[in-house]
PyMOL commands that place a pseudoatom at each C-alpha (Angstrom):
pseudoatom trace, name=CA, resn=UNK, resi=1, chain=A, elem=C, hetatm=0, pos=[-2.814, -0.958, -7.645]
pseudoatom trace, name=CA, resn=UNK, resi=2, chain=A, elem=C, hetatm=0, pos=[-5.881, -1.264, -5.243]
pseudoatom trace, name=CA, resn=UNK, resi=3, chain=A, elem=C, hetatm=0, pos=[-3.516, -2.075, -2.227]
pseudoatom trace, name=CA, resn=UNK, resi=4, chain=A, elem=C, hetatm=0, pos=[-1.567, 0.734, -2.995]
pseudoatom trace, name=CA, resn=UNK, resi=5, chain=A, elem=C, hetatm=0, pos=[-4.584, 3.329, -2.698]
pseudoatom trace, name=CA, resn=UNK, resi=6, chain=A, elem=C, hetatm=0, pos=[-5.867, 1.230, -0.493]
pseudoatom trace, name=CA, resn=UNK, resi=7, chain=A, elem=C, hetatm=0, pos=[-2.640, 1.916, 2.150]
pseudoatom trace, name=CA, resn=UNK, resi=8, chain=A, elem=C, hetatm=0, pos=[-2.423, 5.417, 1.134]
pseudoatom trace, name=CA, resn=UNK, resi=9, chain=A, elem=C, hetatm=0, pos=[-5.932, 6.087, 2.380]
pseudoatom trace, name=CA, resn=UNK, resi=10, chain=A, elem=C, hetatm=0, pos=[-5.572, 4.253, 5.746]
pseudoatom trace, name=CA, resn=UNK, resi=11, chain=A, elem=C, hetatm=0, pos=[-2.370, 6.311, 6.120]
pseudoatom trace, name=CA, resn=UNK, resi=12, chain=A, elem=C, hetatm=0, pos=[-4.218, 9.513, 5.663]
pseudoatom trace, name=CA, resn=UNK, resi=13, chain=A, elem=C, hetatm=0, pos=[-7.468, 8.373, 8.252]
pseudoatom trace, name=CA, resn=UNK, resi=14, chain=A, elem=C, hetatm=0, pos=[-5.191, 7.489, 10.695]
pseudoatom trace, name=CA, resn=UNK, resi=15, chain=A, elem=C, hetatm=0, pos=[-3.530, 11.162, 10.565]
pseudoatom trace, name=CA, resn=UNK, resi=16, chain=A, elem=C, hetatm=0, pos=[-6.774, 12.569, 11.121]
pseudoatom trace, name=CA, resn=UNK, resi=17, chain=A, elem=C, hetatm=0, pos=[-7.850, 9.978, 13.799]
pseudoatom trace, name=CA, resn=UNK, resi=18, chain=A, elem=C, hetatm=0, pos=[-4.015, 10.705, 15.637]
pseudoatom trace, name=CA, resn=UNK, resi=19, chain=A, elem=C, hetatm=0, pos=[-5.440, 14.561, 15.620]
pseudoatom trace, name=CA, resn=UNK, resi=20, chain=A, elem=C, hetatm=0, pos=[-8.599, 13.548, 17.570]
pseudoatom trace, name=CA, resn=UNK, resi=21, chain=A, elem=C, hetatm=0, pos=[-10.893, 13.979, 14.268]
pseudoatom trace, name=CA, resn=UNK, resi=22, chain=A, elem=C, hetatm=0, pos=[-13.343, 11.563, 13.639]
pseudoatom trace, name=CA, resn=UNK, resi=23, chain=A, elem=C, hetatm=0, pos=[-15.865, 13.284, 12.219]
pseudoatom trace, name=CA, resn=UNK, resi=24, chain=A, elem=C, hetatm=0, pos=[-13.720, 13.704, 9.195]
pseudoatom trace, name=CA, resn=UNK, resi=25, chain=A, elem=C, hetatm=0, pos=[-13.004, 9.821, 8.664]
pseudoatom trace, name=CA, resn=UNK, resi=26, chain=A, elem=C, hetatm=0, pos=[-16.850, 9.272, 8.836]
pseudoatom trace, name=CA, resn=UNK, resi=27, chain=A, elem=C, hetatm=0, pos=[-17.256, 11.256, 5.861]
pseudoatom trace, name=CA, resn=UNK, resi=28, chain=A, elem=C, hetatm=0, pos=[-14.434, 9.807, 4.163]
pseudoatom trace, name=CA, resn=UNK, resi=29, chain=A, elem=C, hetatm=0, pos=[-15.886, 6.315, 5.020]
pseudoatom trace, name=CA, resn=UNK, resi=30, chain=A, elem=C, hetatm=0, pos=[-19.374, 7.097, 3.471]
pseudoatom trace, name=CA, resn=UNK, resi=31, chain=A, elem=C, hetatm=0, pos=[-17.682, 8.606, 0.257]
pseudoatom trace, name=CA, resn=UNK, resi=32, chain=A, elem=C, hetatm=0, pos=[-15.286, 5.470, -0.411]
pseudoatom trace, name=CA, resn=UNK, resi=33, chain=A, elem=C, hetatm=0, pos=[-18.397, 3.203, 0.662]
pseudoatom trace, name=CA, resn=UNK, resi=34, chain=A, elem=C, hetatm=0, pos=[-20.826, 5.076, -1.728]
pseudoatom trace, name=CA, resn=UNK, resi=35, chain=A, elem=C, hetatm=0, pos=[-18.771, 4.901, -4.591]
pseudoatom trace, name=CA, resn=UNK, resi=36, chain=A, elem=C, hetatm=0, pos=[-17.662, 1.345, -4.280]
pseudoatom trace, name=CA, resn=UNK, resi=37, chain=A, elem=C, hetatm=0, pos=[-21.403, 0.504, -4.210]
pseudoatom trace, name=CA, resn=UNK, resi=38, chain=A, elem=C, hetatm=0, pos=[-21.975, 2.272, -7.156]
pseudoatom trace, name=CA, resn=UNK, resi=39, chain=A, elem=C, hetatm=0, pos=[-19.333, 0.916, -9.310]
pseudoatom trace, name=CA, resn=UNK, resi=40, chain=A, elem=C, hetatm=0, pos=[-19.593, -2.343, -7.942]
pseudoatom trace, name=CA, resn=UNK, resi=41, chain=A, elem=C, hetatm=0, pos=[-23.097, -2.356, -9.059]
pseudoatom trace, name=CA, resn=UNK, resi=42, chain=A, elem=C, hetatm=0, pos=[-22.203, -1.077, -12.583]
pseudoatom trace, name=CA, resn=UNK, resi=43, chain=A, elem=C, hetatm=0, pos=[-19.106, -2.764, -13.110]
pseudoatom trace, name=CA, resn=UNK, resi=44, chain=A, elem=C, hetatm=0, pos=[-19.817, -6.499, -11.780]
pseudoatom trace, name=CA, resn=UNK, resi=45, chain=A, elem=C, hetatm=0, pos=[-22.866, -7.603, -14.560]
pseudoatom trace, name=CA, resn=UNK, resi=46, chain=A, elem=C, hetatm=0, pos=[-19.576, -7.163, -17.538]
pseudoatom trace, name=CA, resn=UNK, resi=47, chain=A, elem=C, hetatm=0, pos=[-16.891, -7.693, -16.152]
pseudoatom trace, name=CA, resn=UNK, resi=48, chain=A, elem=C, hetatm=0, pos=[-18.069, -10.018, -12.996]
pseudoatom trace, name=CA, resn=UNK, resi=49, chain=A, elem=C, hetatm=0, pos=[-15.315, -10.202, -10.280]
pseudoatom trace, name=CA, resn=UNK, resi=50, chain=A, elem=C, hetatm=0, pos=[-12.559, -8.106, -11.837]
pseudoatom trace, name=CA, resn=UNK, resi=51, chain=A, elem=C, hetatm=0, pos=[-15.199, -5.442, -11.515]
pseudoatom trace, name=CA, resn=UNK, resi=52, chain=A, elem=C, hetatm=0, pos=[-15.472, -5.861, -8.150]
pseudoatom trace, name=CA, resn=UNK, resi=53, chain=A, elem=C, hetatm=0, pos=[-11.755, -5.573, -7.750]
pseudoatom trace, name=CA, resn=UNK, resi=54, chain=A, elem=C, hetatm=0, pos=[-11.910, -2.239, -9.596]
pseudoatom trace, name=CA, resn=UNK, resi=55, chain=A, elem=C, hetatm=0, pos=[-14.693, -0.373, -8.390]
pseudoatom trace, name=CA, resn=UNK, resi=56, chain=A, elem=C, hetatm=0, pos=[-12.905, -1.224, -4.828]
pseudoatom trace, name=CA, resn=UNK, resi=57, chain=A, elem=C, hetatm=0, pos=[-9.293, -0.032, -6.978]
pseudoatom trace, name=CA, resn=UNK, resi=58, chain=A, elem=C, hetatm=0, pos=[-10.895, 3.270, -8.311]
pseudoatom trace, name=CA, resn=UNK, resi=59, chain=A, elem=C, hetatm=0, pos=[-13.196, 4.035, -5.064]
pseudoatom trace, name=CA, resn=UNK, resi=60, chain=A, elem=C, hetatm=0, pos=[-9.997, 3.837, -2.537]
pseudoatom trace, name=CA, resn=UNK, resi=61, chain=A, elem=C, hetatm=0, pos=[-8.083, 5.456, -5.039]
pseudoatom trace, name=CA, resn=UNK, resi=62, chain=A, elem=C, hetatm=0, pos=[-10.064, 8.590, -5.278]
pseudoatom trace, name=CA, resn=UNK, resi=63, chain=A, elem=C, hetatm=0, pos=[-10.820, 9.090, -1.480]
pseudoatom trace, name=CA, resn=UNK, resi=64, chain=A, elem=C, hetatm=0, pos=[-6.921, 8.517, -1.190]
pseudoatom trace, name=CA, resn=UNK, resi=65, chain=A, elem=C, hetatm=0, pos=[-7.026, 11.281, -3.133]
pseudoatom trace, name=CA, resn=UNK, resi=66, chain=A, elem=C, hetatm=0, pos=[-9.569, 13.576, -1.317]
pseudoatom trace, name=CA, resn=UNK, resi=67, chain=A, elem=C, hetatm=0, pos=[-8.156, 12.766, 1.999]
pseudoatom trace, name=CA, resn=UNK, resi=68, chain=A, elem=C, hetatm=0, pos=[-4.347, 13.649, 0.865]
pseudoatom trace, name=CA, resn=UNK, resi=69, chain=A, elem=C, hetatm=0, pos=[-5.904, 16.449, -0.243]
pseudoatom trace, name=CA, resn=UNK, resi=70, chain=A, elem=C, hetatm=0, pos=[-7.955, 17.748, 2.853]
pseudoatom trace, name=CA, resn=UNK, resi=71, chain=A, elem=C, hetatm=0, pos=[-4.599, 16.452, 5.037]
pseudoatom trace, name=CA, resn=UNK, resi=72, chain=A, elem=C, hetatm=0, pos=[-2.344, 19.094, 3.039]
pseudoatom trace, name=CA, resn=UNK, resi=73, chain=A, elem=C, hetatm=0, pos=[-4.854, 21.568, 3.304]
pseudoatom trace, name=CA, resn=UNK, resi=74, chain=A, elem=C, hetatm=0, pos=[-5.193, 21.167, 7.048]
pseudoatom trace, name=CA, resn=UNK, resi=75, chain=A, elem=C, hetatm=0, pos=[-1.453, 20.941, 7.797]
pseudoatom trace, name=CA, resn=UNK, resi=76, chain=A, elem=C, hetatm=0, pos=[0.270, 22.490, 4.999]
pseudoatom trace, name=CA, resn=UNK, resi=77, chain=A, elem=C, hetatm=0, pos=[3.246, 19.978, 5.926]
pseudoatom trace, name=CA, resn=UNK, resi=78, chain=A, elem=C, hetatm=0, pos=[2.952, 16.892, 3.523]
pseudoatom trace, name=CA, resn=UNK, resi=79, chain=A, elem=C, hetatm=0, pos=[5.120, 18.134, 1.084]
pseudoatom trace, name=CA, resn=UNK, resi=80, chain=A, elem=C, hetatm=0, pos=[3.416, 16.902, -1.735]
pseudoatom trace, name=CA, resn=UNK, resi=81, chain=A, elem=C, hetatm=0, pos=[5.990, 16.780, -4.072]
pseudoatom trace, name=CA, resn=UNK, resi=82, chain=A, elem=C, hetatm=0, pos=[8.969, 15.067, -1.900]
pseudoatom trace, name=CA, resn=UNK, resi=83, chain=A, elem=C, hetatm=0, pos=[5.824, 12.404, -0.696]
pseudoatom trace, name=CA, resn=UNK, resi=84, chain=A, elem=C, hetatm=0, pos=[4.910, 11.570, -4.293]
pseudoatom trace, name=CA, resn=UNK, resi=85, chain=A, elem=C, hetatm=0, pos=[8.062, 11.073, -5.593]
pseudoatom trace, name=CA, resn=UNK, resi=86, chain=A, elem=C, hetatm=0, pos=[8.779, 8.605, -2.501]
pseudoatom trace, name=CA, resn=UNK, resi=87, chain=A, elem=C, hetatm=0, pos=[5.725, 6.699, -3.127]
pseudoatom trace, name=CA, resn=UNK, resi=88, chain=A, elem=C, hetatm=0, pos=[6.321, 6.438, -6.410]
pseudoatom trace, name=CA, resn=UNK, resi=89, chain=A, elem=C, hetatm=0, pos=[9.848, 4.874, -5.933]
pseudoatom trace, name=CA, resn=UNK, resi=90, chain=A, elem=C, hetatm=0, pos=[8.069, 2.604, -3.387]
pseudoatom trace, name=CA, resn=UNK, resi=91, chain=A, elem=C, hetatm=0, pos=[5.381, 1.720, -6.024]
pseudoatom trace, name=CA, resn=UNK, resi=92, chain=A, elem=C, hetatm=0, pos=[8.209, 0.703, -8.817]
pseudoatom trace, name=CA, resn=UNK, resi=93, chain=A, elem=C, hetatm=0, pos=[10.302, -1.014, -6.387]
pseudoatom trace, name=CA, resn=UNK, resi=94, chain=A, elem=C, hetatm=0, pos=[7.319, -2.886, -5.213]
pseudoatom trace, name=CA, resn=UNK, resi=95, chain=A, elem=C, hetatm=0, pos=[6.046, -3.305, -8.683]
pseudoatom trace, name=CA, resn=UNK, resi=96, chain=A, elem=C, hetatm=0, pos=[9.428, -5.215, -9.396]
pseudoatom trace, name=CA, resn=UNK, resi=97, chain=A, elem=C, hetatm=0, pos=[8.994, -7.226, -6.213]
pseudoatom trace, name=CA, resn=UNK, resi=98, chain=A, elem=C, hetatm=0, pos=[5.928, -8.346, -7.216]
pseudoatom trace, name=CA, resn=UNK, resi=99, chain=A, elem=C, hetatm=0, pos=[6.624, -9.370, -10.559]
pseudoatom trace, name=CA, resn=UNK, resi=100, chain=A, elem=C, hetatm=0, pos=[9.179, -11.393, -9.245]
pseudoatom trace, name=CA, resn=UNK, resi=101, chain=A, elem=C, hetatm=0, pos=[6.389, -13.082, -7.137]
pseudoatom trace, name=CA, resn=UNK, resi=102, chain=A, elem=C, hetatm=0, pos=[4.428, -13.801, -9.763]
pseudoatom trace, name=CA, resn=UNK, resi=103, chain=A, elem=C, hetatm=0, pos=[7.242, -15.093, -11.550]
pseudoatom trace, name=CA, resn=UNK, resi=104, chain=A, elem=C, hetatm=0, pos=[7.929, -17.928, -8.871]
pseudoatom trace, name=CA, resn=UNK, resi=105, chain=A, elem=C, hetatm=0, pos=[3.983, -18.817, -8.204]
pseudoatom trace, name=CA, resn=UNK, resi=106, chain=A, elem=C, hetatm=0, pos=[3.239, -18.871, -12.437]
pseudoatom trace, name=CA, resn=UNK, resi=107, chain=A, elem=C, hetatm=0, pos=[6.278, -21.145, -12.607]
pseudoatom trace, name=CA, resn=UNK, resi=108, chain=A, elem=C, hetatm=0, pos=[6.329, -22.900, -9.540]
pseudoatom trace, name=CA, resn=UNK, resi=109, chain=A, elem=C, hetatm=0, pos=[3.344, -26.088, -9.530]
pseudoatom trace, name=CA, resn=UNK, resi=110, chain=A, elem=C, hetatm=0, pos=[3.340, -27.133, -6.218]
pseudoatom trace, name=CA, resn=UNK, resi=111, chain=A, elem=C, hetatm=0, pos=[1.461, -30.543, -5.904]
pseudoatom trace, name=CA, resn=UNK, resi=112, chain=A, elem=C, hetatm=0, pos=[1.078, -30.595, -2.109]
pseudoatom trace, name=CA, resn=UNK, resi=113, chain=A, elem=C, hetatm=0, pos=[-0.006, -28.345, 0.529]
pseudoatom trace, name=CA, resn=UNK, resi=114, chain=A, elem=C, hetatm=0, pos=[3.877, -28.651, 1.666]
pseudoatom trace, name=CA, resn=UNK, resi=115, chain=A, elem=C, hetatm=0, pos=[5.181, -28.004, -1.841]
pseudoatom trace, name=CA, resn=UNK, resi=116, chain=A, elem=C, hetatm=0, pos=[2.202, -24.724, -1.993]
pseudoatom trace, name=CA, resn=UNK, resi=117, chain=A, elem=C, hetatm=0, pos=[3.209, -23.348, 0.728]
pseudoatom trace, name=CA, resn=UNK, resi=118, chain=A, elem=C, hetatm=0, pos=[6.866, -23.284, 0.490]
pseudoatom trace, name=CA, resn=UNK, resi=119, chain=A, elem=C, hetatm=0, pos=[6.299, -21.886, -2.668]
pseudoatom trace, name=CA, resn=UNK, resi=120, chain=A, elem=C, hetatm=0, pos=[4.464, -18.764, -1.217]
pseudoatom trace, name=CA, resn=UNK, resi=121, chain=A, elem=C, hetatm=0, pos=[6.975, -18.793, 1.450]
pseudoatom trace, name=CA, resn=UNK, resi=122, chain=A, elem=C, hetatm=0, pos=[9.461, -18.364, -1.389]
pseudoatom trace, name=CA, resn=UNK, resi=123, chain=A, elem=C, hetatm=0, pos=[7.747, -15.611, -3.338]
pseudoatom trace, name=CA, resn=UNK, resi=124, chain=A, elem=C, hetatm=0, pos=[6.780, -13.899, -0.554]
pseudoatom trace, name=CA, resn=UNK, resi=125, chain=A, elem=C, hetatm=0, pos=[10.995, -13.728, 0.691]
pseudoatom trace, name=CA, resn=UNK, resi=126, chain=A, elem=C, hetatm=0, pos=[11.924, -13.032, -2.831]
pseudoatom trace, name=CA, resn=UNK, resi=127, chain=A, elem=C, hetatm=0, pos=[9.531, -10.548, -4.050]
pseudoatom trace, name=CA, resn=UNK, resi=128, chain=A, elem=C, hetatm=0, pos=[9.483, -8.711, -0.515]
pseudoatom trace, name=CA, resn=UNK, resi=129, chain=A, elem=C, hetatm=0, pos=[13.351, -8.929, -0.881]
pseudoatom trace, name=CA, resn=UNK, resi=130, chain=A, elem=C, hetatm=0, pos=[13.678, -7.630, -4.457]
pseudoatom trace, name=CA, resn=UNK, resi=131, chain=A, elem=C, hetatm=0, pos=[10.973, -4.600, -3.333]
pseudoatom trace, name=CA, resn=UNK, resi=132, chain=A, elem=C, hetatm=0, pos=[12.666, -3.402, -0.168]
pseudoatom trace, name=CA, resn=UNK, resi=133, chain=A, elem=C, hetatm=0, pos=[16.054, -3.867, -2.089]
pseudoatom trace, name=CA, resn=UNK, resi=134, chain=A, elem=C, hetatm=0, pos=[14.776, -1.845, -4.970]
pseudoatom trace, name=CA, resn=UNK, resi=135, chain=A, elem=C, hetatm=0, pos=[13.748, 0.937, -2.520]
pseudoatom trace, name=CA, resn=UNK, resi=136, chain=A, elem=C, hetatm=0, pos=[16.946, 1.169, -1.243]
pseudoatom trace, name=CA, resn=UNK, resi=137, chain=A, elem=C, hetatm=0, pos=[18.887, 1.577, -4.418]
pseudoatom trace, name=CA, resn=UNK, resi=138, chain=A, elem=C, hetatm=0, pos=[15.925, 4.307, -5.393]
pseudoatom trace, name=CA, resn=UNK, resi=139, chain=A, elem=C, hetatm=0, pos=[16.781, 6.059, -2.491]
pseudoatom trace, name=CA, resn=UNK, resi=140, chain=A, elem=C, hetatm=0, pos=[13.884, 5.974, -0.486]
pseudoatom trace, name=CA, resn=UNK, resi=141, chain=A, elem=C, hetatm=0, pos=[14.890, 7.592, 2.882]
pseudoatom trace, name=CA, resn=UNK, resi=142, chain=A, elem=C, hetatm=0, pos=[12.785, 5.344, 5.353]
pseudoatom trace, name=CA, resn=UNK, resi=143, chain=A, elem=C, hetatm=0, pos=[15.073, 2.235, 4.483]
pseudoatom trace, name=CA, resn=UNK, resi=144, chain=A, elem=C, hetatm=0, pos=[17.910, 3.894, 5.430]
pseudoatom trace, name=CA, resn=UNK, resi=145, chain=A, elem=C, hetatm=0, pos=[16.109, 4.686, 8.917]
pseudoatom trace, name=CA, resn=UNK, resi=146, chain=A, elem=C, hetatm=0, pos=[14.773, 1.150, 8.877]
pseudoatom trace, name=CA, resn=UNK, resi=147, chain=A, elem=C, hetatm=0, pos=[18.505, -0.508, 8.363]
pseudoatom trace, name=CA, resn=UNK, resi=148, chain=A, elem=C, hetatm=0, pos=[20.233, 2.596, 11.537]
pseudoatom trace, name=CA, resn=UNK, resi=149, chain=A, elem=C, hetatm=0, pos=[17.177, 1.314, 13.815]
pseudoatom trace, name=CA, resn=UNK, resi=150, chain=A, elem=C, hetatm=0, pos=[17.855, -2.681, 12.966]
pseudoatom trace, name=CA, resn=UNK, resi=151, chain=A, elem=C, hetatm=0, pos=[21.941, -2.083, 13.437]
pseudoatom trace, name=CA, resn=UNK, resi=152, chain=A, elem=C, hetatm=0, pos=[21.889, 0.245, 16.448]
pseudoatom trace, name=CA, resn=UNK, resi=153, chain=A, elem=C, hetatm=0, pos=[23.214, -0.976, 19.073]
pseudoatom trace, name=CA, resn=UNK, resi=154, chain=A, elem=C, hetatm=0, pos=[20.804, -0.605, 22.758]
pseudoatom trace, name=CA, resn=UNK, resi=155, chain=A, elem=C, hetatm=0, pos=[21.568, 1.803, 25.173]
pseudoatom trace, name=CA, resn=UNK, resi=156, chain=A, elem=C, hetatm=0, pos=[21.158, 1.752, 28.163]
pseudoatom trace, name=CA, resn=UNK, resi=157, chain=A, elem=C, hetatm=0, pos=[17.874, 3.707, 28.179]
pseudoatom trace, name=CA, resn=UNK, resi=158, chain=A, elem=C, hetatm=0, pos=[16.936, 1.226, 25.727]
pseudoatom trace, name=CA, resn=UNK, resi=159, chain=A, elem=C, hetatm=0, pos=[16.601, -1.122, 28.423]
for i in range(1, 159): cmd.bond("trace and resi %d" % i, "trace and resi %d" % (i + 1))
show_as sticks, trace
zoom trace
């Protein structure tokens, strides 16, 4: 969940840093910063490092938020409806993925460094497999841009 609001909220800075606005950014920066502070502070003496991992979870997740928001505003092109229900299929499909991942490294004991990391290797193939192959049977358009890129053929301006 935190790399999820985590990505959405680099996505949104670098809009605003592609439309020479910095300024903007900062702001967000300081607000994401504060409030991981905050909750960091609060959260860490109960729950130790899982609090960590959620203040940083719930701070990204709400200037995600507040940038999406001040992007729309300032465009009036995100088409907030048609981008949510994309990331969403992106979230399930990677949600599945994952599990899968887990699946192999819960089950999975490697013994040697060898044996651990051909067991990431493997959950990392199968799990990234499953979640771009669940994407594409959700429908989410970029796959079927990322598969016409990967089997066009060059041209000769290409070259």
């Amino acid at each position: 969940v935190g790399l999820f609001a985590f990505s959405a909220y680099l996505y949104t800075i670098r809009a605003m840093y592609s439309r020479l606005d910095t300024r903007t950014p900062f702001l967000l920066n300081l607000l994401e910063n504060t409030l991981n502070i905050a909750l960091a502070v609060a959260l860490y003496p109960s729950l130790g490092v899982k609090g960590l991992a959620l203040s940083w979870t719930i701070s990204y997740s709400i200037a995600a938020v507040v940038a999406w928001g001040i992007l729309d505003r300032r465009l009036g092109v995100l088409e907030g409806k048609r981008s949510a229900t994309v990331m969403m299929r992106i979230v399930l499909s990677s949600a599945f993925g994952a599990g899968a991942a887990w699946l192999i490294l819960s089950y999975l004991d490697p013994s040697t460094p060898l044996a651990a990391i051909a067991t990431v290797l493997l959950a990392g193939v199968v799990g990234g497999g499953i979640g771009i192959g669940g994407a594409a049977a959700l429908g989410v358009p970029e796959i079927a841009d990322l598969r016409a890129t990967l089997t066009r053929s060059p041209s000769a301006s290409d070259l």
